[in-house]
C-alpha positions in Angstrom: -54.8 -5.0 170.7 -54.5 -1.4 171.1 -55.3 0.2 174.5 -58.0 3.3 174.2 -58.7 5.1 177.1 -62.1 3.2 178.1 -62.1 0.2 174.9 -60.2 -2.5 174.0 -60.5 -2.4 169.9 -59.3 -5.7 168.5 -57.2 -5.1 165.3 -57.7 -7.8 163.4 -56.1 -9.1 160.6 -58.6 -7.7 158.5 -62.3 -5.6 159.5 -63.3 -7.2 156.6 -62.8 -11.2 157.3 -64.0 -10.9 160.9 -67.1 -9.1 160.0 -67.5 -12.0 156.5 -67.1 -14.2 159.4 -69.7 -13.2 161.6 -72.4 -12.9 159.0 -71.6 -16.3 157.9 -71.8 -17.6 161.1 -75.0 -15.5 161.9 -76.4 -16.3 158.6 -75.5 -20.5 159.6 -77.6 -19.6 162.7 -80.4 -18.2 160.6 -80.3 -15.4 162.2 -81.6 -12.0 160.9 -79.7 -9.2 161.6 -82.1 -7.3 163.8 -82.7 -10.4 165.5 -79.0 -11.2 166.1 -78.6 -7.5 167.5 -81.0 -8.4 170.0 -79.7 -11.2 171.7 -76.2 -10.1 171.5 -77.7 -6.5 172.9 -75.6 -4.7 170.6 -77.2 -2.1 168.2 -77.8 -3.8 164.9 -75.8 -0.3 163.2 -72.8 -1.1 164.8 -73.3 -5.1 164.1 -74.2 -4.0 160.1 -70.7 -1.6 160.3 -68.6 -4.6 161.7 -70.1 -6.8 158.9 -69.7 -4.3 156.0 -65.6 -4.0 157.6 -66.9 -0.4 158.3 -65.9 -0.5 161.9 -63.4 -2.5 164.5 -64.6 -4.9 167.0 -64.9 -3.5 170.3 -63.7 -6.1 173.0 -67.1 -5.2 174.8 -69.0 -6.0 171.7 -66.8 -9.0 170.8 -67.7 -10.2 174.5 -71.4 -9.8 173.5 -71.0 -11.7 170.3 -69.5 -14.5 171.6 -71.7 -14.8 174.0 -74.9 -14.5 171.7 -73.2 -18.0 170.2 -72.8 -19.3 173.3 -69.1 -19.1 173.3 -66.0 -17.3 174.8 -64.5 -14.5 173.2 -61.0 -16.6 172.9 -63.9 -19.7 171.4 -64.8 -16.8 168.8 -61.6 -16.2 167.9 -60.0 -19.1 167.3 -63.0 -20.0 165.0 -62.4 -17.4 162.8 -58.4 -17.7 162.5 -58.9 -21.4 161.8 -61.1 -20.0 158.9 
């Protein structure tokens, strides 16, 4: 992880994966994308941009990810390196 003044932004191994990751997983939930962004409460641009490997996860979003599956972040993550 890399410290920024006011984020946490989780480097992952690659954008890329995490954010193939999360679609599939949103996609298993049969979620849409708008709907996911709302009961995560994170804007679905920056949900789309994580997806697309456009933009890194912010720990404050991965919190709200995790949680919109019902899961810790540490839950989330260990999903998606035992992908």
């Amino acid at each position: 992880m890399i410290l920024k003044r006011k984020y946490l932004i989780i480097k992952l191994m690659s954008k890329y994966s995490f954010g193939k990751f999360l679609k599939e997983k949103r996609m298993l939930f049969n979620l849409s994308l708008n709907k996911f962004s709302v009961i995560a409460d994170v804007d679905s641009a920056i949900i789309s941009r994580i997806e697309n490997g456009k933009q890194d996860v912010k720990l404050n979003v991965l919190y709200k990810i995790a949680k919109a599956f019902n899961l810790s972040a540490s839950e989330l993550l260990a999903e998606f390196e035992n992908k």
